[in-house]
C-alpha positions as CSV (number, residue, x, y, z in Angstrom):
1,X,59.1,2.3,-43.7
2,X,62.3,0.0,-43.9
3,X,64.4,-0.5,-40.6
4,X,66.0,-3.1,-38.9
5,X,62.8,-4.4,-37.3
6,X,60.9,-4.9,-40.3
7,X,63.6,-6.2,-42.6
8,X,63.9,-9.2,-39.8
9,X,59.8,-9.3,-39.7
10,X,60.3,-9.9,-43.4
11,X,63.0,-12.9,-42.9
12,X,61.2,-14.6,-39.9
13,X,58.0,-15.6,-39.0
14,X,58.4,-15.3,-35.0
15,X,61.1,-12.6,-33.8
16,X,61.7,-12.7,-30.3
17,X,62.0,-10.0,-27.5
18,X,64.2,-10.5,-25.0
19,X,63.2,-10.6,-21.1
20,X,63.0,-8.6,-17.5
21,X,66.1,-6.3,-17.1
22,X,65.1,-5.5,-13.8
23,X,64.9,-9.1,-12.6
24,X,68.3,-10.0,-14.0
25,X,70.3,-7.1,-12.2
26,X,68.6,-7.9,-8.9
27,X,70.1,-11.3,-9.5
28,X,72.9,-9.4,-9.9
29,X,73.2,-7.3,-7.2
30,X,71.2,-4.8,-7.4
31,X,70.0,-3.1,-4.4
32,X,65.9,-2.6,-3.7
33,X,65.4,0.9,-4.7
34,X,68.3,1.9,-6.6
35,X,67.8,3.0,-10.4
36,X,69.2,0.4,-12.4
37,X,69.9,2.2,-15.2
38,X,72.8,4.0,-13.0
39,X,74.7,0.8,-13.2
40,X,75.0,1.6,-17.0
41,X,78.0,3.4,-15.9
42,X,78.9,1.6,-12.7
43,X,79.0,-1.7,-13.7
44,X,78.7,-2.0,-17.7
45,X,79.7,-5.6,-17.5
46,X,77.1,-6.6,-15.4
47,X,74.7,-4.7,-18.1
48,X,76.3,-6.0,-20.8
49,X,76.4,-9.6,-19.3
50,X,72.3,-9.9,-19.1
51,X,72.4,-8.6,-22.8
52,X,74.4,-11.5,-24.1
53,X,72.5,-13.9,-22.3
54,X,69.4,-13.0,-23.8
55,X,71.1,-12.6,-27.0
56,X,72.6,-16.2,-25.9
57,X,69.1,-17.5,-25.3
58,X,67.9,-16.4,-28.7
59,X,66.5,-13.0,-28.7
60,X,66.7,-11.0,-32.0
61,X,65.7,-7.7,-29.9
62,X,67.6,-6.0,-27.2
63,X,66.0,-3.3,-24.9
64,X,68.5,-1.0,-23.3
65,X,68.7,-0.4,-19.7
66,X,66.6,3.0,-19.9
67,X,63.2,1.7,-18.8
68,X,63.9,4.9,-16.1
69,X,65.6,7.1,-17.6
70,X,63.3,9.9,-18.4
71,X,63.7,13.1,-16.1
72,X,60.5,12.2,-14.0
73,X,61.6,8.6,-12.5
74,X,65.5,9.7,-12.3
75,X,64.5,12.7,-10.6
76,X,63.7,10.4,-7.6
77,X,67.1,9.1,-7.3
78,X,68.3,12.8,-7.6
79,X,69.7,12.1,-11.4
80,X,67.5,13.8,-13.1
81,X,70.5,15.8,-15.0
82,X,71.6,12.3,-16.3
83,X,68.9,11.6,-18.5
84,X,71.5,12.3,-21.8
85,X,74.7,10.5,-20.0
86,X,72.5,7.3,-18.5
87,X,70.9,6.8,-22.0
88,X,73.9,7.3,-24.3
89,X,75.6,4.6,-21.8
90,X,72.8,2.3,-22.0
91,X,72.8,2.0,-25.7
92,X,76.5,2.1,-26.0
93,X,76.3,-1.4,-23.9
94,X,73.7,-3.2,-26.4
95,X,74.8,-2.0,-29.7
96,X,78.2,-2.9,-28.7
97,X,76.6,-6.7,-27.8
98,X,74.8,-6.4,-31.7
99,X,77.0,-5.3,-33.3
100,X,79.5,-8.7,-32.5
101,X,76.4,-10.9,-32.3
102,X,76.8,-12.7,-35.6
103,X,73.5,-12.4,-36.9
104,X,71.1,-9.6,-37.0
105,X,69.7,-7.9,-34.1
106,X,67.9,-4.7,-33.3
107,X,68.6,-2.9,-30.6
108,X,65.8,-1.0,-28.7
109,X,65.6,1.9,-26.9
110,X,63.9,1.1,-24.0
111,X,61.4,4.2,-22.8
112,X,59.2,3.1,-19.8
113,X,56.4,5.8,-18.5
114,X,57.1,8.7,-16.4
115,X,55.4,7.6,-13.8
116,X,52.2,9.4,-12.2
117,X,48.8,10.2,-14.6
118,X,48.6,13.1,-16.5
119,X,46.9,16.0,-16.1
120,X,43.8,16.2,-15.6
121,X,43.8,13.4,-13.0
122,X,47.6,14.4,-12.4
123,X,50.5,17.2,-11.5
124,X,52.4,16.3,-15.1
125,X,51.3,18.1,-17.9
126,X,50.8,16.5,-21.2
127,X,53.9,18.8,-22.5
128,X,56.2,18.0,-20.1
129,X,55.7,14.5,-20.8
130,X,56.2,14.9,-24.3
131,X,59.4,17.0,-23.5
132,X,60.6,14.2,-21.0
133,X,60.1,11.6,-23.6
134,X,61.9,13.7,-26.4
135,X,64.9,14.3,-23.9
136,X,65.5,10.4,-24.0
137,X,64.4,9.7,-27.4
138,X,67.4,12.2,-28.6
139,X,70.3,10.6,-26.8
140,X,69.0,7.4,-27.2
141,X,69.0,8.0,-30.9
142,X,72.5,9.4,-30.5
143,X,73.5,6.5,-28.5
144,X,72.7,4.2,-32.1
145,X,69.3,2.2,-31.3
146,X,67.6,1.0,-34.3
147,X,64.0,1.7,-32.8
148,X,62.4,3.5,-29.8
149,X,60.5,1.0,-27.9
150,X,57.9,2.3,-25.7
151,X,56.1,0.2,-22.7
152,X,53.8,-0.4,-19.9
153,X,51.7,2.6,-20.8
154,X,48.2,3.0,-18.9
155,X,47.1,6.4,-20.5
156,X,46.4,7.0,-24.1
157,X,47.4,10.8,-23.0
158,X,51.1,9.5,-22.5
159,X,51.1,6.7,-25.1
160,X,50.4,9.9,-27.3
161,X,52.9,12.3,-25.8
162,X,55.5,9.8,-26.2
163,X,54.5,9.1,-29.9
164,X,55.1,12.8,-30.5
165,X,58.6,12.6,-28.6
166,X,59.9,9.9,-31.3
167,X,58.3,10.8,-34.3
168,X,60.0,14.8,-33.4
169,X,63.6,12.5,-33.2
170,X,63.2,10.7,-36.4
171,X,63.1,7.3,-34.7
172,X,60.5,4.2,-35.4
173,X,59.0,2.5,-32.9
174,X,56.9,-0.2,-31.1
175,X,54.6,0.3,-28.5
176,X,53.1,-1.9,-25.8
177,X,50.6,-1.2,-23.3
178,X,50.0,-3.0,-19.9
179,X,46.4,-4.7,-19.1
180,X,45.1,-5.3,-16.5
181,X,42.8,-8.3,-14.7
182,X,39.6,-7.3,-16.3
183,X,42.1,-7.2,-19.5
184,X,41.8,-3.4,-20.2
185,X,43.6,-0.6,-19.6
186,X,43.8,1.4,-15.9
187,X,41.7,3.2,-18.1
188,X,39.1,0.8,-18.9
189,X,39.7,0.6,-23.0
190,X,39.9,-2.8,-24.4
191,X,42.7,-4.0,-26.3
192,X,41.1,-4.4,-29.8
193,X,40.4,-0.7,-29.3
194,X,43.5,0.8,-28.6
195,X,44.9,-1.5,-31.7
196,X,42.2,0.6,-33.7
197,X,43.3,4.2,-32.2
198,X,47.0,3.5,-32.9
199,X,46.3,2.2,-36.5
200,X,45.1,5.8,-37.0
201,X,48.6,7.4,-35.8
202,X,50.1,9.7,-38.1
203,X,53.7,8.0,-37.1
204,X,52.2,4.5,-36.8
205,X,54.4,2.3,-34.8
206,X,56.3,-0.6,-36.4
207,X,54.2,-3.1,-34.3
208,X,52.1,-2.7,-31.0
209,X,51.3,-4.5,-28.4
210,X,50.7,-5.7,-24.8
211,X,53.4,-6.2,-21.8
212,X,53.5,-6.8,-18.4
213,X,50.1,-7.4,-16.7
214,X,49.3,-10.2,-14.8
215,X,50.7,-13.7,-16.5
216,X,50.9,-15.2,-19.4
217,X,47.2,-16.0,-19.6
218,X,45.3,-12.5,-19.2
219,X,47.3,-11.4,-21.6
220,X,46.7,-13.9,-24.4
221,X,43.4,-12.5,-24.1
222,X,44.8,-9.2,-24.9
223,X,46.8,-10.9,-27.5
224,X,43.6,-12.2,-29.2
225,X,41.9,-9.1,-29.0
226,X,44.7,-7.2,-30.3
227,X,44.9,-9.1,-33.1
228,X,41.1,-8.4,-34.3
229,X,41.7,-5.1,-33.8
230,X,45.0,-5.7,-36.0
231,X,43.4,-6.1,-39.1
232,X,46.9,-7.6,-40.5
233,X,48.0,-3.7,-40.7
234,X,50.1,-3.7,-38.0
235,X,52.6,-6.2,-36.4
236,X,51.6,-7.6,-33.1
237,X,53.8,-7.7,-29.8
238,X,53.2,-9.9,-26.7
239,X,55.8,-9.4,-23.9
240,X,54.3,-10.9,-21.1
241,X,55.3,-11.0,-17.1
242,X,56.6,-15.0,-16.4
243,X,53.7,-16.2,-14.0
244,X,52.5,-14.0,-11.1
245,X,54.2,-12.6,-8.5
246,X,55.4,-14.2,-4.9
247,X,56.3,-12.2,-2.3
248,X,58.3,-14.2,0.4
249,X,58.6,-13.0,4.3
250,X,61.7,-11.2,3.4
251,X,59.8,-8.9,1.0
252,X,61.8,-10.0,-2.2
253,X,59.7,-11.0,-5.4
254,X,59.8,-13.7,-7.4
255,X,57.2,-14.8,-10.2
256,X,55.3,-18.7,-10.4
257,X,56.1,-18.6,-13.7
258,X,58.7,-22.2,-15.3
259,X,60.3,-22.1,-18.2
260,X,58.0,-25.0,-19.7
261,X,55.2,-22.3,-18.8
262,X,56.8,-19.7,-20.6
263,X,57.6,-22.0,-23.9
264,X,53.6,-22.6,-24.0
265,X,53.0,-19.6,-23.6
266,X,54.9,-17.9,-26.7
267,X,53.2,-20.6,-28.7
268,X,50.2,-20.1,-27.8
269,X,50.8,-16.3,-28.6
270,X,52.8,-17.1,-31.9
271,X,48.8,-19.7,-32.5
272,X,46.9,-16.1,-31.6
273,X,48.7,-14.3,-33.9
274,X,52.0,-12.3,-32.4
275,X,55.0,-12.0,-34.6
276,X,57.0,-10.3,-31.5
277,X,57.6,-12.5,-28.4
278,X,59.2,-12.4,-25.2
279,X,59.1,-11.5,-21.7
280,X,58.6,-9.0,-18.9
281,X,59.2,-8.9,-15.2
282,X,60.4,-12.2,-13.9
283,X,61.4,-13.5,-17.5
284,X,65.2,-14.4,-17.6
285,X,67.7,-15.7,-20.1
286,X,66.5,-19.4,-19.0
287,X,62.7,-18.9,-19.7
288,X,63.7,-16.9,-23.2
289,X,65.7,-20.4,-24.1
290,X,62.9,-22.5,-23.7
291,X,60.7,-20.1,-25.3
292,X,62.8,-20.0,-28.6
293,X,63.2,-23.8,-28.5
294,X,59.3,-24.2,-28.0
295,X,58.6,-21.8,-30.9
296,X,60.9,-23.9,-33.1
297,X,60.0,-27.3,-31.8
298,X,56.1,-26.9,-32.2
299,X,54.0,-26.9,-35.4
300,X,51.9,-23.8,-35.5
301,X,48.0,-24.6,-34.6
302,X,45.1,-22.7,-34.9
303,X,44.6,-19.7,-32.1
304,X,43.6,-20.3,-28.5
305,X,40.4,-20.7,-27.6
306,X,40.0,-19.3,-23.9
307,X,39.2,-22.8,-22.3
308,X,42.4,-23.7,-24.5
309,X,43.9,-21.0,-22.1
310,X,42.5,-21.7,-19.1
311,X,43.7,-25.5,-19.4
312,X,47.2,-25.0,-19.6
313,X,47.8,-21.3,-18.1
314,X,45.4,-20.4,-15.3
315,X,42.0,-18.3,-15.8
316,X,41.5,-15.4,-18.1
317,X,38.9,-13.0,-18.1
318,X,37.1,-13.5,-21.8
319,X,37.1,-9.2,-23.0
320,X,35.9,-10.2,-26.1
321,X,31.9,-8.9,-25.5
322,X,32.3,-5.1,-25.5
323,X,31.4,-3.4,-21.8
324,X,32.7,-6.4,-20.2
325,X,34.3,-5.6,-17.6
């Protein structure tokens, strides 16, 4: 399937992501607890301005600032009748960034999980999810993203539900997962394995991957396995938190991760086998810069062996030996 994603796969060997959305409008301004994706419509300047620094710092893929915008998570900020409004917005703001950029870029629509498990272990049904996810995937689409982006998924349930929701709009996607710090899933399935499930999608994602999780190490591990469970049929996506996170007296988070941390660590994923890299929560315009310069600075090597890992990035817990846990 052509689209904008694979026709810059097929022009470049690394195509990077962009970073934390969330981080960069609490830099901002944004207040603790506020849904970010409202200031889509309060302050689209202040949206649009993290979008060109990323774009700036050399990212070829723009999320929009929907992460939240499904009914679930917006009906905690009483906006759950905004899902169409918020999303239209959001994408409004980045395709209007791509389309003056100069060069190629795909713009993403951002769709982040609705928060809660599913039923059986929780109150949402697997339907409503679906519904929730086809509710954004529609005006995102109408809003002109290139591709759905789904990510930091625990549950295969929802990972499915929100396949169904963007295969039913006509969109493409990617997909990412979060792992955890015995490198699985919150529900215990190993990287290489959920590669293997999705391959067997009936609307098989553009590329899939891992974000979020715990830094840049653990999930080069879910890098690596993702790539033998890969098989070279699918493209592979790491999109990984910058360091671990701080927590001062005042309650406000920041992450351990430095720029120089963050450009070995998207060569160490380009060595393991990602085509798609960036960054998640903590990763700003600065750390994507020396990413991309990194990337293009250093010759490719062979892929990281975990005491290769361990050496420059902190400890990783090896999920390579099935039932490891």
């Amino acid at each position: 399937m052509s689209n904008a994603l694979t026709r810059l796969l097929a022009q470049k060997d690394v195509v990077m992501a962009d970073g934390a959305m969330g981080t960069s409008l609490l830099q901002l301004g944004l207040a603790n607890g506020v849904a970010g994706e409202t200031w889509n419509l309060e302050y689209p300047d202040r949206v649009k301005s993290v979008h060109q620094g990323f774009l700036d710092a050399g990212s070829d893929i723009l999320l929009t600032n929907t992460f939240g915008a499904n009914r679930f998570p917006l009906a905690a900020h009483d906006l759950a009748g905004r899902v169409r409004e918020l999303n239209l917005a959001g994408a409004a703001i980045v395709r209007e960034v791509a389309d003056r950029a100069g060069r190629p870029i795909v713009v993403a629509g951002d769709m982040g999980p609705i928060g809660g498990l599913l039923a059986p272990l929780g109150k949402r049904t697997v339907a409503e999810a679906e519904e929730a996810f086809f509710e954004q995937a529609q005006a995102l689409k109408e809003g002109g993203v290139d591709i759905a982006w789904i990510e930091t998924v625990f549950a295969d349930n929802e990972l499915d539900a929100a396949i169904r929701a963007v295969e039913r709009a006509g969109l493409p996607y990617v997909a990412t997962m979060t792992f955890d710090r015995a490198g699985r899933t919150m529900m215990g399935t190993r990287p290489e394995d959920e590669m293997r499930r999705i391959r067997d999608s009936l609307w098989k994602p553009v590329a899939f991957g891992a974000n979020c999780g715990v830094g840049p190490a653990q999930l080069l591990d879910s890098i690596l396995g993702l790539v033998r469970g890969a098989e070279n049929e699918i493209f592979v996506v790491a999109k990984s938190n910058c360091g671990l996170p701080v927590i001062d007296q005042e309650m406000r988070v920041s992450y351990s991760g430095t720029p120089e941390i963050m450009g070995t660590y998207a060569c160490m994923a380009r060595d393991a086998g990602a085509r798609i890299i960036g960054g998640c929560c903590g990763t700003t315009a600065p750390h994507i810069k020396a990413m991309a310069e990194a990337l293009a600075a250093r010759p490719r090597a062979a892929a990281p062996t975990h005491e290769e890992i361990e050496k420059l990035l902190g400890p990783v817990k090896d999920t390579s030996k099935p039932g490891r846990r």
